[in-house]
C-alpha positions in Angstrom: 0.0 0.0 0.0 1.2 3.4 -1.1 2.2 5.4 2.1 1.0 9.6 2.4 3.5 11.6 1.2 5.1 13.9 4.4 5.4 17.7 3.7 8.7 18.2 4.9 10.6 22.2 5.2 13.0 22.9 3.7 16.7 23.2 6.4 17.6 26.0 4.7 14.4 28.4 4.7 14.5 27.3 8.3 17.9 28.5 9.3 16.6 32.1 7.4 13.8 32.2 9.5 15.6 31.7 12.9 18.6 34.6 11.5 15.7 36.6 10.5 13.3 36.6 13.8 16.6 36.9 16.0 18.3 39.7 13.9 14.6 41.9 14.3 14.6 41.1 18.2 18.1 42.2 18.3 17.1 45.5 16.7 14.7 46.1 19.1 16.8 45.1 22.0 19.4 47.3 20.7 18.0 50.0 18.4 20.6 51.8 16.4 19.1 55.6 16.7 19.3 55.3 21.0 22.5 57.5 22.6 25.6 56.1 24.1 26.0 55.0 27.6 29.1 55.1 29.3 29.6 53.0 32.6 31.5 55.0 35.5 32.1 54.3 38.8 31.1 55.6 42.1 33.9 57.6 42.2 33.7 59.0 39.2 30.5 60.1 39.7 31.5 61.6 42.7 34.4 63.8 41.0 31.9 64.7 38.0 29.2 65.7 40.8 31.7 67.9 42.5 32.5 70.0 39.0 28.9 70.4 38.4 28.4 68.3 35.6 26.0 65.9 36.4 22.3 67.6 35.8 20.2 64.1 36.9 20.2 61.2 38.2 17.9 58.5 38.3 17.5 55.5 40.3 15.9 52.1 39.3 16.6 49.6 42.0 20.4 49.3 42.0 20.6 50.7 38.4 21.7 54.3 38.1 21.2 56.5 35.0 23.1 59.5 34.3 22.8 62.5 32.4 25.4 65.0 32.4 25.0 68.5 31.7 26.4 68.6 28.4 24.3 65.4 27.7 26.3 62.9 28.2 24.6 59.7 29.6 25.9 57.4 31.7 25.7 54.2 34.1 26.8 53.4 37.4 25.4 50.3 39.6 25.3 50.7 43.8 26.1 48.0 45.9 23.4 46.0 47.2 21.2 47.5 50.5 23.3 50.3 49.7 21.0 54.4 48.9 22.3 56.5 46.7 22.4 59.1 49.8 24.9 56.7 51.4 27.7 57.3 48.5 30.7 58.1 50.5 31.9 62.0 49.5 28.4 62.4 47.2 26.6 65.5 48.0 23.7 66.2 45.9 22.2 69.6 45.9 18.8 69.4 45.1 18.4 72.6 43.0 21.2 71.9 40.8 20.8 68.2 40.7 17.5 66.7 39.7 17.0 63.2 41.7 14.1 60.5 40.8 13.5 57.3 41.9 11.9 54.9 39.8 10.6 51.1 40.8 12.3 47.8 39.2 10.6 46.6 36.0 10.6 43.4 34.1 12.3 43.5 30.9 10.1 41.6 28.7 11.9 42.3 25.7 15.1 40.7 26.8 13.7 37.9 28.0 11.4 37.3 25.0 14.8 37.9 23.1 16.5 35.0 25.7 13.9 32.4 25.7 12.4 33.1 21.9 16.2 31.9 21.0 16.0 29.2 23.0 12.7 28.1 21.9 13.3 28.4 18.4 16.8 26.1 18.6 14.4 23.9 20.2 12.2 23.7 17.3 15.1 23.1 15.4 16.6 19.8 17.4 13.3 18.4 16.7 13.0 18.9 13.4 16.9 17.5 12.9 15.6 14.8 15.2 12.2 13.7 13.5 14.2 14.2 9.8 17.3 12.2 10.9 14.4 9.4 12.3 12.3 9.3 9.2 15.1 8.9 6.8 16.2 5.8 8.8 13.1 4.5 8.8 13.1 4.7 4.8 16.8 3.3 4.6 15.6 0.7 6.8 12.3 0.0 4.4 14.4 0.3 1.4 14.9 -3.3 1.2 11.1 -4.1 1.9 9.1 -5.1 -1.2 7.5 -3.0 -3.5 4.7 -5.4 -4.7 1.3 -4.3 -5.0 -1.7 -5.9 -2.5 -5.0 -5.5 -4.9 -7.9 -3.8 -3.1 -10.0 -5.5 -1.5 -7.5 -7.9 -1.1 -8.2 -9.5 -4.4 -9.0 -8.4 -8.1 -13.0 -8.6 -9.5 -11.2 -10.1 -13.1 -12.4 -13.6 -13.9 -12.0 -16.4 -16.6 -15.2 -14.8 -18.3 -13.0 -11.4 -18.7 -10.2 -13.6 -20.6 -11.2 -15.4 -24.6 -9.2 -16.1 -27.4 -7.1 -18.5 -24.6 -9.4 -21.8 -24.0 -6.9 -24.2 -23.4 -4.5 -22.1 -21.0 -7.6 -21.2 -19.0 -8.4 -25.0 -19.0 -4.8 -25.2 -17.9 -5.0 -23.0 -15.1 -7.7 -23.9 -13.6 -6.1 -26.5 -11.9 -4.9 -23.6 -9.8 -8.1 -22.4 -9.1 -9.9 -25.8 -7.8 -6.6 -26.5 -5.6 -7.1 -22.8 -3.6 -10.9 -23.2 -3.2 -10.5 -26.9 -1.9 -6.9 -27.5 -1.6 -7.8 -31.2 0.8 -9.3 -32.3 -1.7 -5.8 -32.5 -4.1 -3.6 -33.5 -1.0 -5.9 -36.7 0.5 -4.2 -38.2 -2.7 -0.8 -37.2 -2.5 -0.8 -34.4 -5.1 1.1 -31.4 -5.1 0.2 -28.3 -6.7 2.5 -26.8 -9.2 4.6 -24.0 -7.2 5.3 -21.8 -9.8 3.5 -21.4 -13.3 5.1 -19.6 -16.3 3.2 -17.5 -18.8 5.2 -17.4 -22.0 3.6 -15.7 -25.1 4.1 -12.3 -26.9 3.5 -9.2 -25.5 -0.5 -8.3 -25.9 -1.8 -11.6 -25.7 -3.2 -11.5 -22.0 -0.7 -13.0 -20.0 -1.3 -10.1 -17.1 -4.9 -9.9 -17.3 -4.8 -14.3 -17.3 -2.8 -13.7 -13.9 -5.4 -11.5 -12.8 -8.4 -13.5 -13.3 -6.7 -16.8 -11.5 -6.5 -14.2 -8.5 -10.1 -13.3 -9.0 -11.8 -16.9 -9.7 -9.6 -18.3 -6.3 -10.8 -15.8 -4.3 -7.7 -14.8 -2.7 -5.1 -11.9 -1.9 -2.9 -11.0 -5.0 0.6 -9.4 -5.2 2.1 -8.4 -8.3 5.1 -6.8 -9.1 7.6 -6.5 -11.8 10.9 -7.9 -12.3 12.6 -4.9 -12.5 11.4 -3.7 -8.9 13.9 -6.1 -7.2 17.0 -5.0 -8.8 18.2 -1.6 -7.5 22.4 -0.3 -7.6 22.5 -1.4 -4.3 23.9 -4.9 -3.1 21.4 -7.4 -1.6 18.4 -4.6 -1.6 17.2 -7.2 -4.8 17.4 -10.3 -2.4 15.8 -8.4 0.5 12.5 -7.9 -1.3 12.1 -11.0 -2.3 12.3 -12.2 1.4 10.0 -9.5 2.1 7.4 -10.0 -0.4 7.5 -14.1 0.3 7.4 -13.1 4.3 4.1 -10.7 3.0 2.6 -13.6 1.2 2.9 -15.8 4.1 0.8 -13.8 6.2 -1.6 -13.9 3.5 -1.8 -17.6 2.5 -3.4 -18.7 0.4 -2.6 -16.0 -1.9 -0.8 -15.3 -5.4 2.4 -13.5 -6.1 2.2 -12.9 -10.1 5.9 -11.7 -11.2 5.6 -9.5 -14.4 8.7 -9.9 -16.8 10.3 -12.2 -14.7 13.2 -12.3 -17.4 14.9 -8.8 -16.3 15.7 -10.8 -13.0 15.7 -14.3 -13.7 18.2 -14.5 -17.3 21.5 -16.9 -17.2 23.6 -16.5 -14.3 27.2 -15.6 -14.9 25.6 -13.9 -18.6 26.7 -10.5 -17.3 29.6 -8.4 -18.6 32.8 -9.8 -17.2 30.5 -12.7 -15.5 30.6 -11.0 -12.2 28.3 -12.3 -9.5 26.0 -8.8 -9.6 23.0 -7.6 -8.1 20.7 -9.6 -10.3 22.2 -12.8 -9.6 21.8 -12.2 -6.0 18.0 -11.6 -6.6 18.1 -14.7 -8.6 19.2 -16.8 -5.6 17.3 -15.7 -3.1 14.2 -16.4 -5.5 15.2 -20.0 -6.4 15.6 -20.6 -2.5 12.1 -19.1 -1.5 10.4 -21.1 -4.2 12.3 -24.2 -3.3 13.3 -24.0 0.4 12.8 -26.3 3.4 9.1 -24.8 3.9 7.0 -26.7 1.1 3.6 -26.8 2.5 2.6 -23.1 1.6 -0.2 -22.1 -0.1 1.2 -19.5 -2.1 1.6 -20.1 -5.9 4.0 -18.0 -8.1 2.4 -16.5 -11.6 5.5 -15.4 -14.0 5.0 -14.0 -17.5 7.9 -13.6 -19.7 8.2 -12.9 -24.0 11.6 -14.7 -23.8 11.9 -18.0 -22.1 14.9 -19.0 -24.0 17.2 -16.4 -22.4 15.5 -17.7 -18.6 18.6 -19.1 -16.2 17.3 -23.5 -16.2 17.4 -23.6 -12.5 14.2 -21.5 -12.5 12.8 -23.8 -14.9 13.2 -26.7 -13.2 10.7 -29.6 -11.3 10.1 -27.8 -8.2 10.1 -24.0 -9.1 8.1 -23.1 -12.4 6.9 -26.6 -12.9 4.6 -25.9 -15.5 4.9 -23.6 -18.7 1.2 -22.0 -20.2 1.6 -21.0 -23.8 -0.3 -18.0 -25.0 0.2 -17.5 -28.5 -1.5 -15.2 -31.1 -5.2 -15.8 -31.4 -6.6 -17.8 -33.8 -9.9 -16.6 -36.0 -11.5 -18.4 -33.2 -10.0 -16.7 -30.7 -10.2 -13.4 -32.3 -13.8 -14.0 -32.3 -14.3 -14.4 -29.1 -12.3 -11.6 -27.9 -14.1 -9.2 -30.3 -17.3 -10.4 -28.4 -15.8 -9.4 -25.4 -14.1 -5.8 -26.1 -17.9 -5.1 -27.9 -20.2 -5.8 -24.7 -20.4 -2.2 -23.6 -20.2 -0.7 -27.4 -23.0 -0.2 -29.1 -22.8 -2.0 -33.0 -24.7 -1.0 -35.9 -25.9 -4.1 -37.9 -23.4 -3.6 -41.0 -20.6 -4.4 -37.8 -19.8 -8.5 -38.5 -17.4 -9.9 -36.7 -16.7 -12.9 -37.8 -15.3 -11.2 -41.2 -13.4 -8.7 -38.9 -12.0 -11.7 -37.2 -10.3 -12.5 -40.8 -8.8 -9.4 -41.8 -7.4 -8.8 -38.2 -4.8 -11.9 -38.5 -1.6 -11.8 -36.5 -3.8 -9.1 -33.9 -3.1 -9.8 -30.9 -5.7 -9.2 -27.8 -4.4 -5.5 -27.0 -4.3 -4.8 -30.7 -8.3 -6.1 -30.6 -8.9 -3.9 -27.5 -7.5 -1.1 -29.5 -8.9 -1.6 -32.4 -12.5 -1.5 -30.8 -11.1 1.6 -29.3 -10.3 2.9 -32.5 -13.3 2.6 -34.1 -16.0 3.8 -30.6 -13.7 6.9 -31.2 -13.9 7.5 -35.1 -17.6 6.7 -34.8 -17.9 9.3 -31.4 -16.1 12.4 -33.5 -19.1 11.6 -36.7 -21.3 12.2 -34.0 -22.7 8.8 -34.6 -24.9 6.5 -32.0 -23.3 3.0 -32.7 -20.2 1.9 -34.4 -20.5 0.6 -38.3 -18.4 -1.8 -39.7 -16.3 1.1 -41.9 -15.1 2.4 -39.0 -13.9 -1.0 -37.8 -12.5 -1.2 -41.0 -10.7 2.3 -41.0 -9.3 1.1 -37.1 -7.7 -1.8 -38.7 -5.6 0.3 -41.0 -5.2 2.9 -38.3 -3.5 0.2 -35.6 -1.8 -1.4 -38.7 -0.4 0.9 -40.7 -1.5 4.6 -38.8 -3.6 7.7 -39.5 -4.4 8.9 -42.6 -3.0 11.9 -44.1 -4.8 13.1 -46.9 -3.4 16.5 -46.4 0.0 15.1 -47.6 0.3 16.5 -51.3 1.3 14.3 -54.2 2.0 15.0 -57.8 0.0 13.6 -60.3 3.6 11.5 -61.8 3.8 10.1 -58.5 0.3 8.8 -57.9 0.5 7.2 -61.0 3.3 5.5 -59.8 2.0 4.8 -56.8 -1.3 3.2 -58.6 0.7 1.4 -60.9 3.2 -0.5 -57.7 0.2 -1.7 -55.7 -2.3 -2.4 -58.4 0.6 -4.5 -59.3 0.8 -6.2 -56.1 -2.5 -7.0 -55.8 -2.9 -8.4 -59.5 -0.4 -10.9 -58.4 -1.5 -11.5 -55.3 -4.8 -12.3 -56.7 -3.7 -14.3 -59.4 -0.8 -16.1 -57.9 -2.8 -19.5 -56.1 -0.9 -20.0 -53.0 -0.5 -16.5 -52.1 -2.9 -14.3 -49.6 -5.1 -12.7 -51.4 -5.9 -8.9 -51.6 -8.2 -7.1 -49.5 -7.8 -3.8 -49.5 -5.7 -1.1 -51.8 -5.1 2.4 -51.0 -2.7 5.3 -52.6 -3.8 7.9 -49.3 -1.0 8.3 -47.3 -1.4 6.5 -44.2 1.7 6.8 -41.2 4.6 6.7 -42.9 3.7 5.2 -46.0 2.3 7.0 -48.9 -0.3 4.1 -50.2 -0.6 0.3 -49.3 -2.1 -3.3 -50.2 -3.3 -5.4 -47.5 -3.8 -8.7 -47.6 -6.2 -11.0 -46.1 -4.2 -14.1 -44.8 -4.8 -17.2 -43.3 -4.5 -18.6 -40.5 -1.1 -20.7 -40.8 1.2 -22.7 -38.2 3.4 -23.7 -41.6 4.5 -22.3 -45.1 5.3 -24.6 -47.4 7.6 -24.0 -50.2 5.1 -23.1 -52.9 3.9 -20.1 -50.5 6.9 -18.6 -49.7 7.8 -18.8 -53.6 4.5 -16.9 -54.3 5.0 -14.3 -51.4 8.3 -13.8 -52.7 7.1 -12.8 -56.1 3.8 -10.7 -54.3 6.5 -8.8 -52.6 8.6 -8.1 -56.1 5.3 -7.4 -58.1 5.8 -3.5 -57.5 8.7 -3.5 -59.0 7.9 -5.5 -61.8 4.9 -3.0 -62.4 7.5 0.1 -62.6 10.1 -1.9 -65.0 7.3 -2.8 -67.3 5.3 0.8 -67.2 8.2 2.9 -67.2 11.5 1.1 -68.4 13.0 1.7 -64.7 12.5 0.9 -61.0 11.7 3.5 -58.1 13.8 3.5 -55.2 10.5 2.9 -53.4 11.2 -0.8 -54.0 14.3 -1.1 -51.4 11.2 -2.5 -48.4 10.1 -5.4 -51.0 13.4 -6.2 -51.7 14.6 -6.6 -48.0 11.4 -8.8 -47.9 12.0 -10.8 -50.4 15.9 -11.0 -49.9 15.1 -12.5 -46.3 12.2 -14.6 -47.6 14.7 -16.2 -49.9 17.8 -16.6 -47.4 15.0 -18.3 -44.6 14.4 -20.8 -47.1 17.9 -21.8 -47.8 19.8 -21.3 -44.7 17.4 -21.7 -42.4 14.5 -24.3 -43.8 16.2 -26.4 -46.1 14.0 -25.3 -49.6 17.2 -25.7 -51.9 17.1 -28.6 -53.6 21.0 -28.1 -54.5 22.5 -27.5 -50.8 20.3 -30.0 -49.7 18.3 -30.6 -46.0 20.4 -28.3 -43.9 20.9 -24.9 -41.9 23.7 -23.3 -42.6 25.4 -20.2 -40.0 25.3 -20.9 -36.5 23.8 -17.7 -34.9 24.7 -16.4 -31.6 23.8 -14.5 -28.4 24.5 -12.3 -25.7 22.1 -13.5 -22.9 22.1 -10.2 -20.9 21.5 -8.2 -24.4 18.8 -10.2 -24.8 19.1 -10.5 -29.1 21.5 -12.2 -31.5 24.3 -10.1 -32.4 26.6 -12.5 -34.5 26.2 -15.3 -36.3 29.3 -17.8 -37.0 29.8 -19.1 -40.5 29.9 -22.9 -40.0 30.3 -23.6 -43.9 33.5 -22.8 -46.4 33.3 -20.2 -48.6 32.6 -22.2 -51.9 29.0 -23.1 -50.0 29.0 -19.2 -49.2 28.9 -18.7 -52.9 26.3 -21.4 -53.6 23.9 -19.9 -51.3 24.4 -16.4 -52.4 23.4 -18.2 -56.1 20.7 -19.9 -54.8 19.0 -16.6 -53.1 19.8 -14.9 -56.3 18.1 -18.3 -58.2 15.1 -18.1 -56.1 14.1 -14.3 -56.4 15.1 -14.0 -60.0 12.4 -16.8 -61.0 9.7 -15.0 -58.7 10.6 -12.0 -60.5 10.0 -13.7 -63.9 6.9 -15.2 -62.2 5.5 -12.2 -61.5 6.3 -9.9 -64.7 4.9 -13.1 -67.1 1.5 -12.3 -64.7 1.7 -9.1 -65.0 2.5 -8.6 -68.9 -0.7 -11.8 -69.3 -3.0 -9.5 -68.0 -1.8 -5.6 -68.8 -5.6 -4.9 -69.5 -6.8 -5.8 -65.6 -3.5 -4.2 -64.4 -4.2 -0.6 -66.3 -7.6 -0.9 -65.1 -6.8 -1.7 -61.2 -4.4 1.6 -61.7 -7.4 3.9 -63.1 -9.8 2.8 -60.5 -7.1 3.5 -57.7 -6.3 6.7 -59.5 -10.0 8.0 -59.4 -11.4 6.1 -56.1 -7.8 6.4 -54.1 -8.5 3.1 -52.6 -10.5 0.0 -53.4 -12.2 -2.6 -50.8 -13.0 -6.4 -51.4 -16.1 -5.6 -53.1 -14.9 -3.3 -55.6 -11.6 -5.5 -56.2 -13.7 -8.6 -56.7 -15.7 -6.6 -59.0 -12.8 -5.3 -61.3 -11.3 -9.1 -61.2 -14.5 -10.3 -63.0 -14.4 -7.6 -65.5 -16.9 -5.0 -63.8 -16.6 -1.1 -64.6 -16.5 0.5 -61.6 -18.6 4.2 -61.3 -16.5 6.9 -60.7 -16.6 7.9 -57.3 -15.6 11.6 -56.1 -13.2 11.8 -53.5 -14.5 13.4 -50.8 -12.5 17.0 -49.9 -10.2 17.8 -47.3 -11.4 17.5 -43.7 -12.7 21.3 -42.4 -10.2 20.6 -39.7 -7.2 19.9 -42.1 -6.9 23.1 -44.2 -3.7 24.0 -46.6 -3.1 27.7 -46.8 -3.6 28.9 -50.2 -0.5 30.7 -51.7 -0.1 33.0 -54.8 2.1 30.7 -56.8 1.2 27.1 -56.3 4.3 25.0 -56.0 4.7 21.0 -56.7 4.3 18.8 -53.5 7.0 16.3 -52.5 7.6 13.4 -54.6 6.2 10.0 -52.7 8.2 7.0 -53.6 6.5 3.6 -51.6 6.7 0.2 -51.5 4.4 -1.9 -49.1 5.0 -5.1 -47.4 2.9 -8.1 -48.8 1.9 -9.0 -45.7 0.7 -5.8 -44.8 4.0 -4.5 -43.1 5.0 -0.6 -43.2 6.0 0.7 -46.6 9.2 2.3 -47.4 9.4 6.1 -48.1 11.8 8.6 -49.8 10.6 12.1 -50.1 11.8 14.8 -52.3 11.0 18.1 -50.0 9.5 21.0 -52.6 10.4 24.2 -53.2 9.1 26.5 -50.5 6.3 29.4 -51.6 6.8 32.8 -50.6 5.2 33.7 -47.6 3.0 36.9 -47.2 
C-alpha cells in the first residue's frame, strides 16, 4: 500500500527564519538611533558631581542612570542594600541636581529575546531529530518489497474477462480448484505446481490471465515487476524477495504474479565480465524461497515472460516453475471471441460482422483487438454517430496497422500514377498467384509513414510450405515489376520489397532447407549475448565455396519469382491498367470493388471526398509542386518504405 507523502521544510528556509526573527529582536533590544552610555564608577560620579556636571540622576533599583550637563549619559550600579544618599563623598544639591526614583521593572523584551532563541533552537533539534528518524526509517524500508496488494484484497477479473485463450484457462484452472479446496488434491498425495510460467508475446493476456486466476480463487494478489527487485545497491534485490515471500505468508493462500520475470531471472554468470551482480543475488534468493525447506505453503508464483529462452534452467526446473502455459496469437476463433468481449459495452450498428473482422485482423493480438474496438468507438464518437458501423472497424484496422491517414499530404499527379501502378501490381499478383494471400484492401492515401498500401487478407497458418513462400516472394517483387514494365526503370521505393524478399529467400535456404541443390540443412550458427537479450553475431559454419552457392541460390530463387510475377503481369496488362485507373479516381479500393474489377466489372467513378474542415492548406499565390512520394508496401501488410523529395518552398505573405 502506497504510504501519504510527508510535507517536509525545507533546512535551509528554516535556518533564514531563525537569523531573520533573532536579527529583528536584536534591533529592538538594541535599536541603532538610541544615545551612548558610558559606565562610570562611584567615584567617578562623585568627581563629576563635584565640578557640576552631572544635571540628573535616576534611580531604578540598583541601576543608576546619568545624564550629564552637556548630555552625556551614563551608568553606574550601587552596591546592594546600599542608597544612593549613602555614597561616601556624594553631596547632591537638590536645586542643581535633579533626583528620581523609579521602581524595578521586568524586561520583557530581553527575555522574550533569551527564551524566543532558546525556543526556536528547540524547534530546530526536533525537526533534525524527526528528519534524521524518518530517513532511517526509509533506509531501513528500502529493502522491503514493493509489490502491489490489490484492493479489497483481491481483483474482480475472472476467466469470463479472458477469450481467445481456452486451453490455457483449461490449464490454469487447476490452480483455481486447488485454492478453493486444496484437501481435496492433497488426500491423494498431489502437489500443486509451485510456480506457473506464462510465456507468449506481449498483448496476448498474460497479465490480465494472472489476474483472473487471483479473482476466480478468491484470494489476496501481489504483483510486481521484475525490474522492482534490482536496484544499484547490493542485496536490496534479495531483501525484497524475502519480504514480499514473508508478505505472502501472512496472506496464504494468496498469489504472487511476477511480471517480466526475465529482467531478473536470465543466465547467471551472462553479465559483462561474469561478475556475481545484483541480479544474480535476486536470482538466488528467488530459487531458494520457491524451493526452500518450507514446502507446505499455499502460495503459488504467476510469472510471465516474451523470452523464455534467455531464462537461467534452474528456474525452470521440477520444483520452481513446474509448469509452462503457452499464450500465442489468437486464432480466428479466438479473435472472435475476444471481439465479443471488447464489444459488450459498445453499441454495433448491424453492418458491424465480426466474424469477417476476425479475418482481416490476422496476427492481432488481444491488445491490438482492445484497440482496435477503441479505435473505431472513437472514429464513430467524432461523426457524431450513435453505434459503431463496420467502416469504421474497418478504418481502425488500418489505423493500428499501418497509422492515420493523411490526406493532407500532397502528391504530384507522376507520383500517384506511380503509386497506382506498384500496388495495383501487387495486388494483380497477389490475386492471381494461387498459393499467395489474397488482396483485401488497396489504398494510394498516405497513411503513417507510408504513402499508399495493399493489405492482404491471410490465413490462418502454423506452416509455409515452399510453394507459399515462392508466391510471397514474387507478391513482394510485383511492385517492382509493375514500374520496370510501365516505365522502363525501378523507383527506389522498391528497397522494403526487396529486404522482404531477400530474407524470404535466405530463410528458405539457410534456415528451412527449400534448396534442392544445398540439400536438408541450416547453414550459420547464430549467436547470443544472454544479458543483451538479441543475436548479435552469427558464425559461419560452412566454407566459402557453399558461401557462394547460397548467395546463387537466393539470387536463383528471387530471380524466378521476379519472372513469375512480370509473365502475370505482362498476361494481364488490360486488368493491371484498369486496377491503376480505378485507384487513381477512387484512391483506394475494398473487397467488393476488387472482386468486381477481377470479373471484369466497370466500376462508377466515385468523387473523393475533400479535405477535412479541420485539415486546411493555406492557399498561396504561386502554387508549388508537392513532394515526390516513392513507396513500396509489405505483402503482408507491413509498413511501406518512403523517400521524399521536400518542394520548393512558396513565398510567404
Amino acid at each position: 500500500m502506497k504510504q501519504p507523502k510527508v510535507r517536509s521544510i525545507s533546512i535551509v528556509y528554516l535556518i533564514i527564519f531563525i537569523l531573520g526573527i533573532a536579527l529583528i529582536l536584536w534591533i529592538f533590544k538594541n535599536p541603532t538611533t538610541a544615545p551612548k552610555v558610558t559606565p562610570i564608577n562611584m567615584s567617578d560620579l562623585v568627581t563629576k558631581n563635584e565640578a557640576g556636571q552631572i544635571k540628573s540622576i535616576n534611580v531604578q533599583g540598583q541601576n543608576v542612570s546619568i545624564v550629564g550637563t552637556d548630555g552625556t549619559q551614563y551608568s553606574a550600579y550601587l552596591g546592594t542594600g546600599v542608597s544612593i544618599y549613602q555614597v561616601a563623598g556624594l553631596t547632591i544639591d537638590p536645586k542643581l541636581v535633579a533626583v528620581t526614583f523609579q521602581a524595578p521593572g521586568i524586561d520583557w523584551l530581553s527575555i522574550l529575546l533569551s527564551w524566543g532563541l532558546i525556543i526556536i533552537l528547540g524547534v530546530f533539534i526536533l525537526i533534525m531529530f524527526f528528519r534524521a528518524r524518518g530517513a532511517n526509517n526509509q533506509a531501513m524500508s528500502f529493502g522491503r518489497s514493493n509489490a502491489r496488494l490489490f484492493p479489497g484484497d483481491k481483483p474482480q477479473v475472472t476467466f469470463n474477462d479472458v477469450a481467445g485463450v481456452d486451453e490455457a484457462k483449461q490449464e490454469l484452472r487447476e490452480v483455481v480448484d486447488f485454492l478453493k479446496s486444496r484437501d481435496r488434491f492433497t488426500a491423494l498425495g498431489a502437489r500443486i505446481p509451485r510456480g506457473i510460467l506464462l510465456v507468449g508475446p506481449p498483448g496476448t493476456g498474460k497479465t490480465l490471465l494472472a489476474k483472473a486466476i487471483a479473482g476466480e480463487a478468491g484470494v489476496p494478489f501481489f504483483s510486481i515487476s521484475g525490474s522492482e527487485f534490482v536496484e544499484m545497491f547490493v542485496g536490496v534485490g534479495a531483501s525484497r524477495v524475502r519480504d514480499l515471500f514473508d508478505q505472502a505468508k501472512h496472506h496464504a493462500p494468496c498469489i504472487i504474479f511476477i511480471d517480466e520475470i526475465d529482467a531478473v531471472g536470465r543466465h547467471r554468470g551472462a553479465g559483462l565480465g561474469g561478475s556475481h551482480d545484483e541480479r544474480e543475488q535476486t536470482l538466488n534468493q528467488i530459487l531458494t524461497e520457491m524451493d526452500g525447506f518450507d514446502t507446505n505453503t499455499s502460495i503459488i508464483i504467476l510469472a510471465a515472460t516474451n523470452r523464455p529462452d534467455i531464462l537461467d534452467p534452474a528456474l525452470l526446473r521440477p520444483g520452481r516453475f513446474d509448469r509452462r502455459v503457452v499464450l500465442d496469437l489468437p486464432d480466428v476463433i479466438g479473435r472472435t471471441a475476444i471481439l465479443k468481449v471488447h464489444a459488450k459495452n459498445k453499441p454495433l450498428g448491424a453492418s458491424v460482422k465480426l466474424d469477417t473482422l476476425a479475418k482481416e485482423t490476422a496476427g492481432f493480438s488481444g491488445a491490438d483487438i482492445a484497440n482496435l474496438m477503441n479505435e473505431a468507438a472513437i472514429l464513430a464518437a467524432r461523426k457524431s454517430q450513435k453505434t459503431i458501423e463496420m467502416i469504421d472497424l474497418e478504418e481502425s484496422i488500418d489505423k493500428v496497422a499501418m497509422g492515420p491517414e493523411r490526406r493532407s499530404k500532397r502528391m504530384s499527379a507522376a507520383d500517384k500514377k506511380l503509386t497506382a501502378y506498384h500496388e495495383a501490381g501487387h495486388a494483380l499478383v497477389a490475386k492471381l498467384l494461387p498459393n499467395a494471400d489474397p488482396p483485401h484492401k488497396v489504398s494510394i492515401i498516405a497513411r503513417g509513414m507510408a504513402g499508399g498500401y495493399t493489405r492482404m487478407l491471410p490465413e490462418d497458418r502454423a506452416y509455409w510450405s515452399k510453394s507459399r513462400l515462392t508466391d510471397s516472394i514474387a507478391v513482394s517483387l510485383a511492385g517492382l515489376c509493375t514500374e520496370k514494365l510501365i516505365f522502363g526503370e525501378p523507383s527506389s521505393g522498391s528497397s522494403s520489397d526487396l529486404r522482404s524478399a531477400t530474407g524470404y529467400a535466405r530463410r528458405m535456404v539457410t534456415d528451412l532447407g527449400m534448396s534442392d541443390k544445398l540439400g536438408p540443412r541450416t547453414y550459420g550458427d547464430k549467436q547470443e549475448l544472454v544479458f543483451l537479450g538479441r543475436e548479435i553475431s552469427e558464425t559461419k559454419d560452412y566454407s566459402e565455396r557453399t558461401s557462394l552457392e547460397i548467395d546463387r541460390e537466393i539470387d536463383r530463387i528471387i530471380n524466378e519469382a521476379s519472372a513469375l510475377a512480370t509473365k502475370i503481369l505482362t498476361d494481364n496488362m488490360d486488368l493491371l491498367k484498369k486496377l491503376t485507373d480505378a485507384l487513381i479516381t477512387r484512391e483506394t479500393l475494398d473487397t467488393d470493388e476488387l472482386e468486381a474489377l477481377f470479373r471484369g466489372e466497370t466500376l462508377a467513378p466515385k468523387v473523393i471526398e475533400p479535405t477535412p474542415p479541420e485539415i486546411k492548406q493555406p492557399e498561396a499565390k504561386n502554387p508549388q509542386p508537392g513532394p515526390t512520394v516513392i513507396l513500396k508496401p509489405q505483402p503482408d501488410g507491413g509498413t511501406a518504405s518512403i523517400v521524399l523529395e521536400p518542394p520548393s518552398k512558396p513565398e510567404q505573405k
